[in-house]
ZADO-1210 file (C-alpha; in nm, 4 decimals, padded with zeros to 6 digits):
<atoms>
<atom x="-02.8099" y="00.4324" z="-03.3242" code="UNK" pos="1"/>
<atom x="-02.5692" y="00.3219" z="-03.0630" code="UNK" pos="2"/>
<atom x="-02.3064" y="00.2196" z="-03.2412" code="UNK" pos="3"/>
<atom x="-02.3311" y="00.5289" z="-03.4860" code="UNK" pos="4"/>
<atom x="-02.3018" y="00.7439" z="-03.1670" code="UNK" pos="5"/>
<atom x="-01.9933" y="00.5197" z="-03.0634" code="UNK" pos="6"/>
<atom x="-01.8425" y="00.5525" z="-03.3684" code="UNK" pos="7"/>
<atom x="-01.8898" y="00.9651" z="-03.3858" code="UNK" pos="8"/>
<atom x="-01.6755" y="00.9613" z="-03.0676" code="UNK" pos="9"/>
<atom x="-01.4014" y="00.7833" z="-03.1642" code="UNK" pos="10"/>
<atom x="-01.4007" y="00.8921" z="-03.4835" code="UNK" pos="11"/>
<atom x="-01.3701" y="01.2322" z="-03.2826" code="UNK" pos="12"/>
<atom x="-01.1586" y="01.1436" z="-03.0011" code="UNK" pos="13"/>
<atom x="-00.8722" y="01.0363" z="-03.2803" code="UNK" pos="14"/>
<atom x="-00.8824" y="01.3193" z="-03.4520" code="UNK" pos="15"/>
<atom x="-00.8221" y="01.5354" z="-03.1393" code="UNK" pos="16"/>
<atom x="-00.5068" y="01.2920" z="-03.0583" code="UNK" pos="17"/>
<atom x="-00.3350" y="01.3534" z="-03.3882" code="UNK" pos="18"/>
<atom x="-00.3355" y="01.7331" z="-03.3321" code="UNK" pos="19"/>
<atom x="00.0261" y="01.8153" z="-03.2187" code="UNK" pos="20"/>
<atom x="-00.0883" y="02.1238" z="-03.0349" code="UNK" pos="21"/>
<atom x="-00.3765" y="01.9343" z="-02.8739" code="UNK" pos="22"/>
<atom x="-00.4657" y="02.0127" z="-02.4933" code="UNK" pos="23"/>
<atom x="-00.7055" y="01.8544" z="-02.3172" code="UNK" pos="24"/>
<atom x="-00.9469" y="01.9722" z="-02.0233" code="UNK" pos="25"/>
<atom x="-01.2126" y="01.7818" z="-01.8535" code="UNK" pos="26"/>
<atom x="-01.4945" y="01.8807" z="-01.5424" code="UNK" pos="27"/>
<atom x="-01.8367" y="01.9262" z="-01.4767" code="UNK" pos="28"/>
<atom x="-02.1214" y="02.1197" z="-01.6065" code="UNK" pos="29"/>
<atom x="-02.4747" y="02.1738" z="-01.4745" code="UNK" pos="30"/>
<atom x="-02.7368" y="02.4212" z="-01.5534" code="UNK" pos="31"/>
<atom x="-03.1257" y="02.4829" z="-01.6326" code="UNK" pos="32"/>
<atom x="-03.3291" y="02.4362" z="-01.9747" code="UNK" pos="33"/>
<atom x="-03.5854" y="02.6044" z="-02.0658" code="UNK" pos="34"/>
<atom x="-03.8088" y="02.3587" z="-02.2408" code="UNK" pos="35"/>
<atom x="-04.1210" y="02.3557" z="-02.4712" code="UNK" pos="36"/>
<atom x="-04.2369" y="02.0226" z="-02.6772" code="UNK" pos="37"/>
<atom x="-04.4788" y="01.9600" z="-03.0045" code="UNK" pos="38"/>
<atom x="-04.8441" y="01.9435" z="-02.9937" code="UNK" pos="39"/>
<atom x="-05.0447" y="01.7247" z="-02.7498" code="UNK" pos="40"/>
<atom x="-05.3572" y="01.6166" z="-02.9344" code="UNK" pos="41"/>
<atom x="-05.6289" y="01.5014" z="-02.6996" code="UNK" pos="42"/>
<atom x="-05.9291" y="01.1824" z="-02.8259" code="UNK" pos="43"/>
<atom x="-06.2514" y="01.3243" z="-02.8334" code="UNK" pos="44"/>
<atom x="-06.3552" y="01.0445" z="-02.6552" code="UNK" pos="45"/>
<atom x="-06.7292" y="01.0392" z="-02.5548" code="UNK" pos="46"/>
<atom x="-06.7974" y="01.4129" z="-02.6987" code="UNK" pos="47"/>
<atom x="-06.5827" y="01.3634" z="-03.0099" code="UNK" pos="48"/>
<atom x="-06.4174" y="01.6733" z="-02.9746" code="UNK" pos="49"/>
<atom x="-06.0824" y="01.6166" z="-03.0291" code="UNK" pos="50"/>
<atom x="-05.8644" y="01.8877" z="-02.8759" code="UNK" pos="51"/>
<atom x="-05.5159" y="02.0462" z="-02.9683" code="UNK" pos="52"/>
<atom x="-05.2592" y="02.1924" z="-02.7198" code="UNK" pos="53"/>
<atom x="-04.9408" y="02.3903" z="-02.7143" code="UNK" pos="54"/>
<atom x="-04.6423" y="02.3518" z="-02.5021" code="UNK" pos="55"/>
<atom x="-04.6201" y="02.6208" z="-02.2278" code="UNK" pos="56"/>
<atom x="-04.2396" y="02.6734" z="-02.1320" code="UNK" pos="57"/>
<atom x="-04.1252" y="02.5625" z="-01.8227" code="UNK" pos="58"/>
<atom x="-03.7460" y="02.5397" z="-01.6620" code="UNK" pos="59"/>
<atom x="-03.5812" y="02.2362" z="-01.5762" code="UNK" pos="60"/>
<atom x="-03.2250" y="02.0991" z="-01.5295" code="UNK" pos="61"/>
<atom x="-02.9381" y="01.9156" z="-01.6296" code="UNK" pos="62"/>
<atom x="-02.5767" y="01.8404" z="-01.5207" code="UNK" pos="63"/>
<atom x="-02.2837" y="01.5474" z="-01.5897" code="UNK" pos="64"/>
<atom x="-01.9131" y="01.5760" z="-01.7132" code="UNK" pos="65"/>
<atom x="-01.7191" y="01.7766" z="-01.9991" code="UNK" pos="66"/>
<atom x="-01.4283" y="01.6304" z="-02.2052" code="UNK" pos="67"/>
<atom x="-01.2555" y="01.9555" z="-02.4438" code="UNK" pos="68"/>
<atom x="-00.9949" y="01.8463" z="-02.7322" code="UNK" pos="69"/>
<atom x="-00.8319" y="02.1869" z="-02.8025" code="UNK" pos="70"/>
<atom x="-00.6589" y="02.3098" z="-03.1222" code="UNK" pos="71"/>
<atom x="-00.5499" y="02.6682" z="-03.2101" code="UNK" pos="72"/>
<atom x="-00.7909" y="02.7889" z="-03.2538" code="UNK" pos="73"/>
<atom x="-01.0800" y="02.4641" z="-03.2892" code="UNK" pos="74"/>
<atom x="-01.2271" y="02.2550" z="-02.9897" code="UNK" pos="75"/>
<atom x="-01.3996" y="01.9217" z="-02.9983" code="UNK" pos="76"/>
<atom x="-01.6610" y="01.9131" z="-02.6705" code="UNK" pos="77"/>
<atom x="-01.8044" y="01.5766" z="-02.6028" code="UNK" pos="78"/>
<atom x="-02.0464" y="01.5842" z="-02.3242" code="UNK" pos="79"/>
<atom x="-02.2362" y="01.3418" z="-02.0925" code="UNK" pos="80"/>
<atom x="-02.5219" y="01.4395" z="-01.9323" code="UNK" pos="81"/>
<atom x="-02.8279" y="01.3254" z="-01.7158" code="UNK" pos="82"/>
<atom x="-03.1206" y="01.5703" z="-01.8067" code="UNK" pos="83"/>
<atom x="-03.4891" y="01.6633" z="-01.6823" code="UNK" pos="84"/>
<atom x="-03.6976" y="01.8594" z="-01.9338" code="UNK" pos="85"/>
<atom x="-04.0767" y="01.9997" z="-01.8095" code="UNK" pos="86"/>
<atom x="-04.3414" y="02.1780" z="-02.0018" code="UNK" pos="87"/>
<atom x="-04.7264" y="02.1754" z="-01.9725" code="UNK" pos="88"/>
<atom x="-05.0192" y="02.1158" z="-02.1170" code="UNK" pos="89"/>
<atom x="-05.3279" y="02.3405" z="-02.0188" code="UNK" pos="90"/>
<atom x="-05.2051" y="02.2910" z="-01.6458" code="UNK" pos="91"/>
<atom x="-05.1184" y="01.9639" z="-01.6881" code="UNK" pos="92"/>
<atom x="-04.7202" y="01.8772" z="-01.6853" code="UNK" pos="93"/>
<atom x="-04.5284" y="01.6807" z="-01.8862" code="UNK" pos="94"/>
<atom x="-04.1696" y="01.5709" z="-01.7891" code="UNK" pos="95"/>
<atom x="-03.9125" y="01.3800" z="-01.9551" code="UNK" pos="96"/>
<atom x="-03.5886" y="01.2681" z="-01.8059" code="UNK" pos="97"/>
<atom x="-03.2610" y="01.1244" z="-02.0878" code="UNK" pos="98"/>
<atom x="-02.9325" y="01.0452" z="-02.0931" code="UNK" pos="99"/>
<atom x="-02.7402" y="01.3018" z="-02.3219" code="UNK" pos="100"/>
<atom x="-02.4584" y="01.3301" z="-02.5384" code="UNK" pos="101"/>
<atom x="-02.3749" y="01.6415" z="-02.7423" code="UNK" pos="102"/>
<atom x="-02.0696" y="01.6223" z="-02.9690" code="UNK" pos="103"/>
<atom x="-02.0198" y="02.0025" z="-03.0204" code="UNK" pos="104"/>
<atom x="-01.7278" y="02.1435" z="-03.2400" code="UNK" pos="105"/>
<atom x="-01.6081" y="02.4500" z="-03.1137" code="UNK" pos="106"/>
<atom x="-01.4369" y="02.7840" z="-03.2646" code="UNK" pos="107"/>
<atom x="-01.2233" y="03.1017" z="-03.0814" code="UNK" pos="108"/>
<atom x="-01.3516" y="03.4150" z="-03.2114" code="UNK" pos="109"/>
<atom x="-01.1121" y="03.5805" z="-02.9860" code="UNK" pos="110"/>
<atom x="-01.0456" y="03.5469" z="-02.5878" code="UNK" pos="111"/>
<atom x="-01.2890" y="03.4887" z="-02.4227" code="UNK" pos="112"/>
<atom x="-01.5373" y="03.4055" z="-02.6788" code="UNK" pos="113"/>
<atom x="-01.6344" y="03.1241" z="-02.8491" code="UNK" pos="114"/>
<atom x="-01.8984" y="02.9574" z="-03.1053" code="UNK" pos="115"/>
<atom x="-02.0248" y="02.6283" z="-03.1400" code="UNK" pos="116"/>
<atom x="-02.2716" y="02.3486" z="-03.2641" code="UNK" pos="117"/>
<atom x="-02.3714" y="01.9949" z="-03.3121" code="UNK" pos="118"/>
<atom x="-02.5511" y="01.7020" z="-03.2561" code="UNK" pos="119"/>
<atom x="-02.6435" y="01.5766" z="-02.9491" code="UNK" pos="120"/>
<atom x="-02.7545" y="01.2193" z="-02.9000" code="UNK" pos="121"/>
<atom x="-03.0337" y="01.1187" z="-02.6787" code="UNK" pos="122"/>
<atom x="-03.1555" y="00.8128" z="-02.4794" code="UNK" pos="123"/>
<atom x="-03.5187" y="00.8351" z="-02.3203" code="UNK" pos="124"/>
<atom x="-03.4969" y="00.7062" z="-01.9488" code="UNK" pos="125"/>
<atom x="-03.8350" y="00.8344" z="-01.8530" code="UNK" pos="126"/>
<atom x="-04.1289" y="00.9920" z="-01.9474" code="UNK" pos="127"/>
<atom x="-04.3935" y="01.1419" z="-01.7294" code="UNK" pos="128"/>
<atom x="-04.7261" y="01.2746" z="-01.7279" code="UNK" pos="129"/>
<atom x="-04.9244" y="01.4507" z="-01.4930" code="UNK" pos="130"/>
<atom x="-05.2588" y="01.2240" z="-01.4623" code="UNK" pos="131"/>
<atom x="-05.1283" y="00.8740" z="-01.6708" code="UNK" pos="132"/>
<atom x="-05.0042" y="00.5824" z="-01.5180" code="UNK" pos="133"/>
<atom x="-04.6467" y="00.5742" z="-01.6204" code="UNK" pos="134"/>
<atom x="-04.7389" y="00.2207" z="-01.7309" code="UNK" pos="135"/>
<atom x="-05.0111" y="00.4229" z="-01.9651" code="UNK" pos="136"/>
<atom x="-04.7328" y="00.6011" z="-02.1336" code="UNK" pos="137"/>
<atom x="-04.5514" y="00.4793" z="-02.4695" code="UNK" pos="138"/>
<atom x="-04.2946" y="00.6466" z="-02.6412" code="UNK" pos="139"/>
<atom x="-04.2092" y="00.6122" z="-03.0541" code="UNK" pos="140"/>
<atom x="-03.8329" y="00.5611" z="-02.9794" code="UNK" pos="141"/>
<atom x="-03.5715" y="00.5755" z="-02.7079" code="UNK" pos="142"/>
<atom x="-03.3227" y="00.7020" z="-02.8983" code="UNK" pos="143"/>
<atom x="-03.3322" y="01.0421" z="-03.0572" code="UNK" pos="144"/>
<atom x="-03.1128" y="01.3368" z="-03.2203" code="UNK" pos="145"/>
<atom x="-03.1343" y="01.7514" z="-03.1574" code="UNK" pos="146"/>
<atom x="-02.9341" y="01.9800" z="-03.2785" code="UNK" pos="147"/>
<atom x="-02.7299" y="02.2494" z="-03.0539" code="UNK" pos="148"/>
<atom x="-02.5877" y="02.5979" z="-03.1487" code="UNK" pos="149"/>
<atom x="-02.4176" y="02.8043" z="-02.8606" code="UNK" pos="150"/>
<atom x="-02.2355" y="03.0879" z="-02.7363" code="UNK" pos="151"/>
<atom x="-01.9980" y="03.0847" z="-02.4853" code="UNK" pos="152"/>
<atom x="-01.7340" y="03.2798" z="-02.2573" code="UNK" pos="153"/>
<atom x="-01.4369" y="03.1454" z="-02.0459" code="UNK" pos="154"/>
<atom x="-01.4763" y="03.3743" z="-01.7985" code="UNK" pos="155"/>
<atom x="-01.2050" y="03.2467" z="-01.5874" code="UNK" pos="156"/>
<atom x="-00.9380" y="02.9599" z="-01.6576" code="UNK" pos="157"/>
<atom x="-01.1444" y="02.7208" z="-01.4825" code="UNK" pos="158"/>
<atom x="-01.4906" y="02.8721" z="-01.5367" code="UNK" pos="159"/>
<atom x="-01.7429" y="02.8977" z="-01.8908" code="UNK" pos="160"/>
<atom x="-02.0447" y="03.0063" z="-01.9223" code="UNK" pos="161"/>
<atom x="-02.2291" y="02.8830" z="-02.2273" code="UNK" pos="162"/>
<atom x="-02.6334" y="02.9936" z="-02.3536" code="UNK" pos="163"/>
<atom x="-02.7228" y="02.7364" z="-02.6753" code="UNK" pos="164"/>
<atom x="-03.0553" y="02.6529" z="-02.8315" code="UNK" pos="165"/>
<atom x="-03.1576" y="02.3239" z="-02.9183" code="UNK" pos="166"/>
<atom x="-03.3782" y="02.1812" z="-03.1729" code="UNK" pos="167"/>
<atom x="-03.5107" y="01.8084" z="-03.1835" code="UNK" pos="168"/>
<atom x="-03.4243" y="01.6911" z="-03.6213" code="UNK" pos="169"/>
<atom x="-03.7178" y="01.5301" z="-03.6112" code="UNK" pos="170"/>
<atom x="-04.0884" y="01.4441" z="-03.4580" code="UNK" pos="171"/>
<atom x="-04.1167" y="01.1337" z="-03.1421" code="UNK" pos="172"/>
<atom x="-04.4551" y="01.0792" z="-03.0351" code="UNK" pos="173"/>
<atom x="-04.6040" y="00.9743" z="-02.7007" code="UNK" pos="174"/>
<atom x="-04.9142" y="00.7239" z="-02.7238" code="UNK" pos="175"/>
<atom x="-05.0999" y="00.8118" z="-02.3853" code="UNK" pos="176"/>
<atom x="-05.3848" y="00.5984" z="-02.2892" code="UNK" pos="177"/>
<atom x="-05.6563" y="00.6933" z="-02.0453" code="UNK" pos="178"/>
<atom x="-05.7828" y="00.3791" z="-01.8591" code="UNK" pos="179"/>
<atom x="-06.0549" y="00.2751" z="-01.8217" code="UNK" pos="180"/>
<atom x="-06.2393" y="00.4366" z="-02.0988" code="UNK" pos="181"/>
<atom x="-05.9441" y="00.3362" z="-02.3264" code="UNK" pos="182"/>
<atom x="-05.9020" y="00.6706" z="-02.5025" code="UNK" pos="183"/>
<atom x="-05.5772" y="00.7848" z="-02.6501" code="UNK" pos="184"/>
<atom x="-05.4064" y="01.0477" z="-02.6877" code="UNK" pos="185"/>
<atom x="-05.0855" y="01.1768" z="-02.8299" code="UNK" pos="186"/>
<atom x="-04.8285" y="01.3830" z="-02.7428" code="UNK" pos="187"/>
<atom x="-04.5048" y="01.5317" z="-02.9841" code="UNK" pos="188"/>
<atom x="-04.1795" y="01.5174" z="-02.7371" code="UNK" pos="189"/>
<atom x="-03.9847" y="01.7163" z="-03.0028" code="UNK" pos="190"/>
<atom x="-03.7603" y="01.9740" z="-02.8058" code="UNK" pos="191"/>
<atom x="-03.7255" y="02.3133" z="-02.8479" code="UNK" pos="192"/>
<atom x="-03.5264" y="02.4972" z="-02.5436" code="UNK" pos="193"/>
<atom x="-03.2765" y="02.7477" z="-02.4279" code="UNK" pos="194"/>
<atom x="-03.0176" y="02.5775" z="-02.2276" code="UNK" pos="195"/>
<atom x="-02.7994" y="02.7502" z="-01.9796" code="UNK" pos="196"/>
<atom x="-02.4851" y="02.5895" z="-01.8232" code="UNK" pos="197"/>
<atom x="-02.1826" y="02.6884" z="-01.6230" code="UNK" pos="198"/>
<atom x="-01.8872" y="02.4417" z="-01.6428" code="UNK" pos="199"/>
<atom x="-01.5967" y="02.4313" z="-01.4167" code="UNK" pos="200"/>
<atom x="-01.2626" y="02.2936" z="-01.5174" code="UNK" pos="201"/>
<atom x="-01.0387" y="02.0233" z="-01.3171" code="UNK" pos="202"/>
</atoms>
């Protein structure tokens, strides 16, 4: 998975170059997500219920640096960005902090709007539960994939505003286990949000 995200951005990155009316931009971006996961699935345990939950939404955050390859009218947007997602679980939260990087190919509509979409490539860092050791906690893998659609408006020459929703491509599953009666429990970390960010140019 690494090197297939390595690859994607020079793959990218050289294509940008070879456009003669390239320009390139670069600066931060920051903004708040608006997060719900999969299904948490509680052990029955000694009653041998076993229990289903749904996400309830909850906002968290994100920020990092922008790179923007632009054509006529086409942009490529690498991003890199340090994340926090949070949602909950009858009352009880779940957060998960990655490493991001969306890839997004961009096109004008006309000043000052713009569409986009891509992939964007993620790498777990940590994973937190309200009520679990962190030690407790296991995820399925590290590395993951979501799609990302947006809208967005340069609303100034250094300043965009962009709303995009993101979907996870497929499920990743926390193992939780409840010491000391040993039960387990599982958890689908599959993202669904609404992600608002504001970027300002160098």
């Amino acid at each position: 998975m690494k090197n297939l995200i390595i690859a994607i951005l020079l793959i990218s990155f050289t294509f940008s170059f070879a456009q003669d009316d390239k320009k390139f931009s670069f600066g931060f971006t920051a903004g708040f997500n608006y997060n719900s996961n999969g299904e948490y699935v509680t052990n029955g345990g000694f009653t041998n219920i076993t229990r289903q939950f749904n996400s309830d939404k909850k906002t968290g955050y994100h920020g990092g640096l922008y790179f923007q390859f632009n054509g006529e009218r086409m942009y490529l947007r690498p991003e890199i960005l340090y994340t926090k997602t949070k949602s909950a679980y009858n009352a009880a939260d779940f957060d998960q902090t990655k490493l991001e990087v969306p890839v997004l190919f961009g096109v004008n509509l006309f000043k000052p709007v713009s569409i986009f979409l891509g992939p964007s490539f993620q790498y777990i860092l940590q994973n937190e539960f309200e009520g679990f050791d962190v030690n407790n906690i296991d995820i399925q893998h590290d590395l993951s994939v979501n799609g990302q659609v947006g809208l967005a408006v340069q609303i100034h020459r250094q300043i965009r505003i962009d709303i995009r929703y993101e979907k996870g491509l497929s499920d990743n599953i926390l193992t939780l286990r409840d010491d000391p009666n040993g039960i387990i429990n599982s958890l689908n970390t599959k993202p669904e949000q609404i992600i608002l960010s504001v970027s300002l140019t160098l």
